[in-house]
DRENKOL-601644 format. One record per residue: residue number from 1; residue in three letters; x, y, z of N, C-alpha, C in turn. Coordinates in steps of 0.02 Angstrom, whole numbers, plus 50000, padded with zeros to 5 digits. Layout:
<sites>
resi/resn/n_X/n_Y/n_Z/ca_X/ca_Y/ca_Z/c_X/c_Y/c_Z
NUM/ALA/X/Y/Z/X/Y/Z/X/Y/Z
...
</sites>
This chain:
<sites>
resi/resn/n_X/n_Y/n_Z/ca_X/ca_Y/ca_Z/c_X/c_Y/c_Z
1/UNK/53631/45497/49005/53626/45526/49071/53597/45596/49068
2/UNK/53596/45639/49024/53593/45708/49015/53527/45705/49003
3/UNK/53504/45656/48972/53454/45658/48941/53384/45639/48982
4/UNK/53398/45595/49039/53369/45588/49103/53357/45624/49135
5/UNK/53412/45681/49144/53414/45740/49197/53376/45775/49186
6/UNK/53375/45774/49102/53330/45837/49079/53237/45807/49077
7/UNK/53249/45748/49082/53156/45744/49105/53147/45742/49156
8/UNK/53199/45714/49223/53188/45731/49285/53184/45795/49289
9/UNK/53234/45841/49271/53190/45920/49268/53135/45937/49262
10/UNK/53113/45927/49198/53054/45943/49166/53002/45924/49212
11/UNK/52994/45851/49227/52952/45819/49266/52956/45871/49318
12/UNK/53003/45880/49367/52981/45917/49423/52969/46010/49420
13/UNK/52973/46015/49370/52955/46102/49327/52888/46095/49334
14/UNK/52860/46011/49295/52803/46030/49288/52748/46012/49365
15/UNK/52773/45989/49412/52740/45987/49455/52763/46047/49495
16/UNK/52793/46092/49502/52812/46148/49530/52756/46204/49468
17/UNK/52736/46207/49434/52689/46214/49409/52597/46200/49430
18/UNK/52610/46146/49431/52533/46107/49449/52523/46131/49532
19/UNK/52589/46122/49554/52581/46159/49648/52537/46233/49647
20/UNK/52587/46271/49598/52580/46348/49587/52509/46372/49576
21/UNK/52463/46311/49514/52405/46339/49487/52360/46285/49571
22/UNK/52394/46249/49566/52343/46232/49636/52330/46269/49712
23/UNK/52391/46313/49708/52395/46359/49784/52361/46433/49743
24/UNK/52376/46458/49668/52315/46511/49663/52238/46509/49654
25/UNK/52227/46431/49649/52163/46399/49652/52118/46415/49729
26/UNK/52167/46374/49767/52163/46398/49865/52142/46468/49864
27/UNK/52189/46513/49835/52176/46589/49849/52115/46600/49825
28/UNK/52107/46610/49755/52037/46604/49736/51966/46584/49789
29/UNK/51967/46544/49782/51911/46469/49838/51902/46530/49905
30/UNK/51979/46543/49929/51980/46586/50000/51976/46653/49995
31/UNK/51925/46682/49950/51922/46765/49940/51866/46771/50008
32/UNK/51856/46717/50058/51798/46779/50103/51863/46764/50179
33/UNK/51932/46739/50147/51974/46742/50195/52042/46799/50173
34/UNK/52051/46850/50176/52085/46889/50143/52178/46881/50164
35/UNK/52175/46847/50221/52252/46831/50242/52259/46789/50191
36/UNK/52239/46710/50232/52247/46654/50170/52231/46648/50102
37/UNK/52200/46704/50085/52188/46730/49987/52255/46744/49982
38/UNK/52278/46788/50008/52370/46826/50005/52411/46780/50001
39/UNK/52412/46736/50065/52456/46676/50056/52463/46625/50012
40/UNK/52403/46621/50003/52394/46569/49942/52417/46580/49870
41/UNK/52408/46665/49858/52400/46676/49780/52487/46710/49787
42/UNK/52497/46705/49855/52583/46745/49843/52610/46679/49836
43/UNK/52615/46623/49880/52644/46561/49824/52620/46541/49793
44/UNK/52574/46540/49756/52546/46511/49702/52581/46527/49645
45/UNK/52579/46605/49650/52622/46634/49580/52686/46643/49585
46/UNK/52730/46634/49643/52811/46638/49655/52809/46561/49629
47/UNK/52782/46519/49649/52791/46450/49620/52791/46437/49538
48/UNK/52734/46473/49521/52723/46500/49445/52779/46512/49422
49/UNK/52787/46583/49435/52828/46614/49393/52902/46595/49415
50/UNK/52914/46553/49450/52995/46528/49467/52993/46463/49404
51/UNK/52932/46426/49414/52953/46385/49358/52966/46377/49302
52/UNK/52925/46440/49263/52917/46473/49202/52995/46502/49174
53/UNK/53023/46528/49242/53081/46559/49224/53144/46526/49206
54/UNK/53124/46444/49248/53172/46382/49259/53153/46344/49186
55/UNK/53106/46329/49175/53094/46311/49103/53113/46374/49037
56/UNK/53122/46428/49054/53136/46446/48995/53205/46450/49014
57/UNK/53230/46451/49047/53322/46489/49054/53347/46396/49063
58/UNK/53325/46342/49060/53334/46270/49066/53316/46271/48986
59/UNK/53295/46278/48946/53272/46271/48862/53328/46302/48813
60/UNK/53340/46379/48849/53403/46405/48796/53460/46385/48818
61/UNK/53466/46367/48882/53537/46372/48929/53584/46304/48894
62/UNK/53526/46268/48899/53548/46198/48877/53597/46199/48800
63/UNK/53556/46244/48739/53552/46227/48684/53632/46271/48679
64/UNK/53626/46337/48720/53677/46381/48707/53740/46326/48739
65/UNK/53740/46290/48778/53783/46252/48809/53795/46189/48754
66/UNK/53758/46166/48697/53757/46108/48656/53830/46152/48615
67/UNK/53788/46220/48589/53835/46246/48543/53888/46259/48544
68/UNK/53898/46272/48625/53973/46293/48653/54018/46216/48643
69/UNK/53981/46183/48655/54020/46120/48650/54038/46085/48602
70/UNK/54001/46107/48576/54023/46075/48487/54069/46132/48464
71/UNK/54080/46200/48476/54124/46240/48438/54211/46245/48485
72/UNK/54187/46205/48556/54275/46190/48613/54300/46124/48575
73/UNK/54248/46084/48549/54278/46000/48537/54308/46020/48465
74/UNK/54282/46044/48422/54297/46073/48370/54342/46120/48333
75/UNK/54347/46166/48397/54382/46212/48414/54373/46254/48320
76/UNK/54319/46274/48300/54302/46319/48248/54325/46388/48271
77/UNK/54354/46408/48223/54372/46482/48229/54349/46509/48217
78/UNK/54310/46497/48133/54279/46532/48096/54229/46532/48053
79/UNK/54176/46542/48026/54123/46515/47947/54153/46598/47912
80/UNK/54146/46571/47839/54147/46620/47820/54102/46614/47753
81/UNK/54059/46690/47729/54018/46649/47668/54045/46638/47617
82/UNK/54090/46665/47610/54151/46650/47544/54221/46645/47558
83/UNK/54249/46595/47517/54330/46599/47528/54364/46670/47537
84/UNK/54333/46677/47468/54376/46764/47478/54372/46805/47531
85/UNK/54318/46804/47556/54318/46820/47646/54358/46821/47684
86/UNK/54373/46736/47687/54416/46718/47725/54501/46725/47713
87/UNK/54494/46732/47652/54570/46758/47606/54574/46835/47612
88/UNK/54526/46864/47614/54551/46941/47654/54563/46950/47721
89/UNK/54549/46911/47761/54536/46939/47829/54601/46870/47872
90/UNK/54574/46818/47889/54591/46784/47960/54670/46744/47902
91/UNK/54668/46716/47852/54689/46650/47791/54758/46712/47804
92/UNK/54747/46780/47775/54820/46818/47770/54851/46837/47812
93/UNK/54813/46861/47879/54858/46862/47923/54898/46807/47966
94/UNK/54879/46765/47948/54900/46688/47979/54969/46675/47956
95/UNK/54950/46684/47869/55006/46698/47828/55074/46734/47842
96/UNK/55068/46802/47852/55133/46859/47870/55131/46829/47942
97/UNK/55106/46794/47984/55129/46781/48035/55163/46707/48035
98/UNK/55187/46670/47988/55179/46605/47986/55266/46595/48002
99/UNK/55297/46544/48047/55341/46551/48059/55373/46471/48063
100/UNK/55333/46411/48040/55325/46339/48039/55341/46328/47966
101/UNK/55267/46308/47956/55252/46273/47901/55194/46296/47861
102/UNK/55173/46271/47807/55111/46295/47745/55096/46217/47727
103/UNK/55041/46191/47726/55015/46136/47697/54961/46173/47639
104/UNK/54982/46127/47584/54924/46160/47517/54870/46117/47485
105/UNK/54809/46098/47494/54755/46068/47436/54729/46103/47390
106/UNK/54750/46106/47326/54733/46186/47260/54721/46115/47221
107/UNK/54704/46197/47166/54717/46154/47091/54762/46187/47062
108/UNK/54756/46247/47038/54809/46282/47006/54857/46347/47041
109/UNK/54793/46376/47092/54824/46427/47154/54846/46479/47114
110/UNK/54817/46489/47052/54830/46554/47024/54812/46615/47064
111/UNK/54759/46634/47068/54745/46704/47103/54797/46707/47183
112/UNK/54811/46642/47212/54831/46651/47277/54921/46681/47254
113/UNK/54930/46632/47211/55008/46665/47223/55013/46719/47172
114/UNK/54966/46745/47115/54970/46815/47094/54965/46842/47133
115/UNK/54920/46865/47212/54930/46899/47266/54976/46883/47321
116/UNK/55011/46818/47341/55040/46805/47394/55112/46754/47352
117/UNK/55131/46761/47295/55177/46715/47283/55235/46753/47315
118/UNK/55273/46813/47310/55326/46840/47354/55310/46825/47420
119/UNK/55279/46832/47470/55255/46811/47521/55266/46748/47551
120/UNK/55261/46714/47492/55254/46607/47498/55363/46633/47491
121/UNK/55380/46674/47449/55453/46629/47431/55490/46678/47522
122/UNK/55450/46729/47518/55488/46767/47581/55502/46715/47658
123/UNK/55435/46677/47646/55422/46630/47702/55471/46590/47693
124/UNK/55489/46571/47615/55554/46495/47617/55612/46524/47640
125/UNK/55621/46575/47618/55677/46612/47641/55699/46618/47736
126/UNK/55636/46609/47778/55645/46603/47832/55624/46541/47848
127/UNK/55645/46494/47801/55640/46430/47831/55584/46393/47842
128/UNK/55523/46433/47815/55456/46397/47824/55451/46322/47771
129/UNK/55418/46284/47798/55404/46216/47744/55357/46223/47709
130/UNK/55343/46230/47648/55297/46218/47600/55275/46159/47577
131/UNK/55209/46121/47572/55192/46071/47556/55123/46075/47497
132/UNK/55129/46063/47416/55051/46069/47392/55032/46007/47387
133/UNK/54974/45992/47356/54940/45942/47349/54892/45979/47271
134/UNK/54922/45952/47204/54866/45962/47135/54842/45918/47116
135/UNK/54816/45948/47058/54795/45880/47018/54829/45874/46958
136/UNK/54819/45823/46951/54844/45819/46882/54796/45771/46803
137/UNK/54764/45768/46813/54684/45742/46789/54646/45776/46725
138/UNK/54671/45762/46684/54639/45814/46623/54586/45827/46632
139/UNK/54534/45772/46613/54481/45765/46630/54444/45786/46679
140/UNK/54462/45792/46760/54443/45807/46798/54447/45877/46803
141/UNK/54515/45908/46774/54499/45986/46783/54464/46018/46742
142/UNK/54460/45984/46680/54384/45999/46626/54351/46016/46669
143/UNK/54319/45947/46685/54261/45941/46719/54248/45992/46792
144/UNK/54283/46028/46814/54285/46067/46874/54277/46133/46864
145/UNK/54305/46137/46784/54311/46204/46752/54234/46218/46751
146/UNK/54199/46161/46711/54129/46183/46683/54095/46186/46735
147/UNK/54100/46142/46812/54055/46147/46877/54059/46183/46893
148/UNK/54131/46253/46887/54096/46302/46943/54087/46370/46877
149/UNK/54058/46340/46833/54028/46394/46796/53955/46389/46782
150/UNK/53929/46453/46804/53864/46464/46802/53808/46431/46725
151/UNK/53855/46430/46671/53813/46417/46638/53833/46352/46604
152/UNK/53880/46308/46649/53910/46239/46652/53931/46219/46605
153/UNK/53958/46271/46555/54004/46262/46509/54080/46283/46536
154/UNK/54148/46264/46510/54190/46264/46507/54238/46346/46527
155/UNK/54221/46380/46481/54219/46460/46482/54284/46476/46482
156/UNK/54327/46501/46494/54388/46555/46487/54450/46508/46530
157/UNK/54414/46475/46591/54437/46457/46638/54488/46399/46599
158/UNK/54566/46398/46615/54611/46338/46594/54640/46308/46653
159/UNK/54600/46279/46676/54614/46237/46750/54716/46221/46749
160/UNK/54693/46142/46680/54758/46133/46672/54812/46169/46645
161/UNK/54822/46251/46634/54848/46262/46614/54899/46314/46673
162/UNK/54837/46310/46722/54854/46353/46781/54906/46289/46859
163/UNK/54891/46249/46829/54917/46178/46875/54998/46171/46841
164/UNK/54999/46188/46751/55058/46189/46739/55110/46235/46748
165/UNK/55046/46317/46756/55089/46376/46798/55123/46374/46880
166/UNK/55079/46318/46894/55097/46314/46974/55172/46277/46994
167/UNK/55169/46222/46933/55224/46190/46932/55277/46199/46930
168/UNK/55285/46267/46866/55346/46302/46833/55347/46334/46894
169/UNK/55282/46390/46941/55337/46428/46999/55342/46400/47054
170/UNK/55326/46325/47065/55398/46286/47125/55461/46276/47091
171/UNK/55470/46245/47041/55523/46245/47003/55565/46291/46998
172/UNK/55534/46368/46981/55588/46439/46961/55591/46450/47046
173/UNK/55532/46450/47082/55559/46454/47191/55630/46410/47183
174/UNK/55619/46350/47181/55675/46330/47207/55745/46349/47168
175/UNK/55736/46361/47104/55828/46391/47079/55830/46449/47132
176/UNK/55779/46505/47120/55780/46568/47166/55799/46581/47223
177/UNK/55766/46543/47290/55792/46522/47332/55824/46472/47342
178/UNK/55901/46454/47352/55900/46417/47370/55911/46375/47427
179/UNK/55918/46307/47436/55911/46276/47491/55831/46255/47517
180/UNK/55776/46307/47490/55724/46296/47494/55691/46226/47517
181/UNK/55626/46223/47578/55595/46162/47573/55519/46175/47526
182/UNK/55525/46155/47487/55452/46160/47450/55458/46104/47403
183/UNK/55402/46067/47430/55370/46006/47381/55301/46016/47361
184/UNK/55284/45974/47305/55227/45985/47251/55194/45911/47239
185/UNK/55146/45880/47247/55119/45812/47228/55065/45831/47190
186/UNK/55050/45776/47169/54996/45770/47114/54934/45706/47120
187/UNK/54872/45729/47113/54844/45683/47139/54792/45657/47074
188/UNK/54764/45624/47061/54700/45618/47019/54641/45613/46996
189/UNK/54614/45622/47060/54549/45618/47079/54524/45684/47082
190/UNK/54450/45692/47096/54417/45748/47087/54436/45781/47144
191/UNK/54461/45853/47111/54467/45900/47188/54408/45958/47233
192/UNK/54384/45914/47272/54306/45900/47310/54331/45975/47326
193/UNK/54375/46000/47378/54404/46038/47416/54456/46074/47418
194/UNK/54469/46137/47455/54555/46156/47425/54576/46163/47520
195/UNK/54625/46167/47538/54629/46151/47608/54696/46189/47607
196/UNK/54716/46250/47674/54766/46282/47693/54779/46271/47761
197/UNK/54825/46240/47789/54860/46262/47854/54926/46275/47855
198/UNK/54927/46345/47896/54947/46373/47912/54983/46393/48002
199/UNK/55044/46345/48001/55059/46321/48065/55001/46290/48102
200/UNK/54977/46328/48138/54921/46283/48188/54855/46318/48155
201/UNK/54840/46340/48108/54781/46364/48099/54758/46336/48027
202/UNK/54696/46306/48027/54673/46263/47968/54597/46299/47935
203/UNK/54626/46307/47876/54566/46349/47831/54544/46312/47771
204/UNK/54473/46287/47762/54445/46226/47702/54385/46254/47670
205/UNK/54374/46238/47594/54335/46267/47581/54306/46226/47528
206/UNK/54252/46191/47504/54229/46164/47454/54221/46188/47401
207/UNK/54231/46151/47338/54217/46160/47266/54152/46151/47241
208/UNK/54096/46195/47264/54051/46191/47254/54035/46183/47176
209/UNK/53992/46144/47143/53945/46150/47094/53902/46215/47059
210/UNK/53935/46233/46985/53896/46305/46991/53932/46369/47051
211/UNK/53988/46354/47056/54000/46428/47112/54077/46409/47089
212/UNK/54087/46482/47096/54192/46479/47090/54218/46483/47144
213/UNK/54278/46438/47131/54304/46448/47224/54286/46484/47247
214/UNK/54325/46539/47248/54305/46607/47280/54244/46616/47313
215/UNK/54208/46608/47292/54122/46618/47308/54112/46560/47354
216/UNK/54127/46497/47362/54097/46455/47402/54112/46481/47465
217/UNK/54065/46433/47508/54069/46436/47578/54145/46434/47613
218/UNK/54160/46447/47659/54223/46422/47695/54243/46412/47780
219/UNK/54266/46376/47804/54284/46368/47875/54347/46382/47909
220/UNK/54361/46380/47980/54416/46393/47985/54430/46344/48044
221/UNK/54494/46305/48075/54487/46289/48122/54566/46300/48164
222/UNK/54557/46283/48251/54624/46274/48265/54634/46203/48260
223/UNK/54711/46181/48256/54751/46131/48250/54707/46075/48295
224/UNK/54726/46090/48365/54719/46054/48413/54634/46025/48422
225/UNK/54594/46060/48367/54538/46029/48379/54526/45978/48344
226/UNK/54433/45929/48342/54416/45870/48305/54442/45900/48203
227/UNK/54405/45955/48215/54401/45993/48161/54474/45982/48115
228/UNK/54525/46033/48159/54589/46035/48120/54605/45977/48125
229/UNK/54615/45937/48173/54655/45870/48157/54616/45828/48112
230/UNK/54573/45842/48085/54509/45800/48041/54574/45793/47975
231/UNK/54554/45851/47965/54579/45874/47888/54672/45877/47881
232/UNK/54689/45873/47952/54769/45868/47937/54775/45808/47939
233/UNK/54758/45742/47985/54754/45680/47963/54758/45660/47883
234/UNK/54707/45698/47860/54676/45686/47794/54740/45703/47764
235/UNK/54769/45754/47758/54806/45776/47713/54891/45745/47717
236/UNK/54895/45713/47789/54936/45686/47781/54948/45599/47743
237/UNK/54875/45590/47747/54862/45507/47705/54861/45512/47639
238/UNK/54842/45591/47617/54840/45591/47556/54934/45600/47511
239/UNK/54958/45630/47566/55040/45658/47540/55072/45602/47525
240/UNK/55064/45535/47582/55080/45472/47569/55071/45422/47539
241/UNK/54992/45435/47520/54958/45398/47467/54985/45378/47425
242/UNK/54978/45296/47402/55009/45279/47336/54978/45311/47264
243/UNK/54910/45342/47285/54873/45391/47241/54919/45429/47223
244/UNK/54928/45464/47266/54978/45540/47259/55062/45532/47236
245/UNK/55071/45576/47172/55131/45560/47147/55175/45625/47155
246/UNK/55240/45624/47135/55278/45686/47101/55287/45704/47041
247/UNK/55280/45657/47018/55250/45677/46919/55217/45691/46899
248/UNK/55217/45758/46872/55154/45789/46839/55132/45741/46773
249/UNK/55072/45735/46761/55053/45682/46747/55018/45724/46659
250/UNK/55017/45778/46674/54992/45819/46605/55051/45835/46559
251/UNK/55001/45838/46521/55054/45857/46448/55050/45920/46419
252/UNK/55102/45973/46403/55084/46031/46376/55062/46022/46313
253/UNK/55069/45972/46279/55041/45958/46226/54958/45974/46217
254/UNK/54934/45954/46272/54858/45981/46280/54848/46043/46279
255/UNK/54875/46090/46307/54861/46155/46302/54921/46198/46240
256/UNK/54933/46128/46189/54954/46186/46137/55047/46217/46142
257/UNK/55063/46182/46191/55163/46162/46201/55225/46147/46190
258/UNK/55182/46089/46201/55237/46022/46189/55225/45995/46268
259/UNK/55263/45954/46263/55260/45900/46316/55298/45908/46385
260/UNK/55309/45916/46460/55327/45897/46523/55342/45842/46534
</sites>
């Protein structure tokens, strides 16, 4: 239907056009009549230049109206060019304001809870729900280690060793606090994405190839949109998933231990 309207527009733009150059044509033709030269070339070009103005403010109006509509259905809050962006600015204050719940997609969440782990246990303490989602995938966190390194080797980075740090501090949270709600699953598949919501506010960010978290792109959305409910759907099929376990599935033995 929209799409009709907009050639019935057009169509009649462009004959409100063809009127315009045909009544300054008249004027022209009528230069040994100097009234009807006036009349002619004064609508000729109000016809002109009304249409000109209707085709261009009908060209952006439209597109600015596409965009609005895709960012209400969506309800996007935010782009950001890097996680860390978004982890300084909109991701933390969401945080100290969080008075629900925390949903988690990581791998190891080292840097997040070296900066926000008191924060995460202050929140259990007022009753907030904690939920993660890791991996547990030897292989796969190899393999994730060397993708987001520039020179696609392996490097410093101990994926799995940071998944077994994550483990030990739900474990030492919950003696600490107690009564605590905080659960931990484990998944095995490649982790495409790392995903935060934060009561009604949903923040996702891809594991780009060649780039470290941090550095990739990132989004933000509210709850109630296509957007947030996209990815909370998601995350709730994944919590349930017969994929998704509570057994850490690694062995400290790999990184030199003993065994979990």
């Amino acid at each position: 239907m929209n799409s009709i309207k907009r050639k019935m527009g057009k169509l009649l733009n462009f004959v409100i056009i063809a009127l315009g150059c045909l009544f300054i044509a008249f004027g022209i033709i009528s230069s040994e009549d100097l009234t009807a030269q006036t009349i002619f070339l004064s609508i000729g070009t109000s016809l002109l230049a009304s249409a000109i103005v209707s085709w261009l403010s009908s060209e952006y109006l439209i597109e600015n109206e596409r965009v609005k509509r895709v960012i209400e259905n969506w309800q996007l809050s935010n782009l950001y060019q890097t996680k860390a962006d978004m982890n300084e600015g909109e991701s933390n204050k969401a945080l100290e304001e969080c008075s629900g719940s925390i949903d988690i997609v990581a791998e190891g969440m080292h840097n997040f809870l070296s900066v926000k782990g008191l924060v995460l246990r202050s929140k259990l303490k007022q009753g907030v729900k904690i939920r993660i989602i890791s991996c547990d995938n030897q292989a796969m966190l190899d393999q994730r280690a060397k993708d987001e390194s520039l020179t696609g080797k392996r490097g410093h980075t101990d994926t799995a060793g940071q998944v077994m740090e994550l483990l030990h501090w739900v474990e030492q949270t919950r003696q600490e606090v107690q009564g605590c709600d905080i659960a931990i699953r484990f998944h095995s598949s490649y982790p495409a994405y790392s995903y935060l919501k934060i009561d009604s506010k949903v923040f996702v960010s891809p594991n780009l190839w060649l780039l470290p978290s941090q550095q990739s792109i990132a989004f933000s959305f509210f709850e109630e949109g296509i957007g947030g409910k996209y990815f909370e759907q998601y995350f709730e099929q994944l919590w349930s998933s017969e994929f998704v376990h509570e057994t850490c599935h690694l062995k400290v033995a790999d990184l030199g231990k003993g065994e979990i």
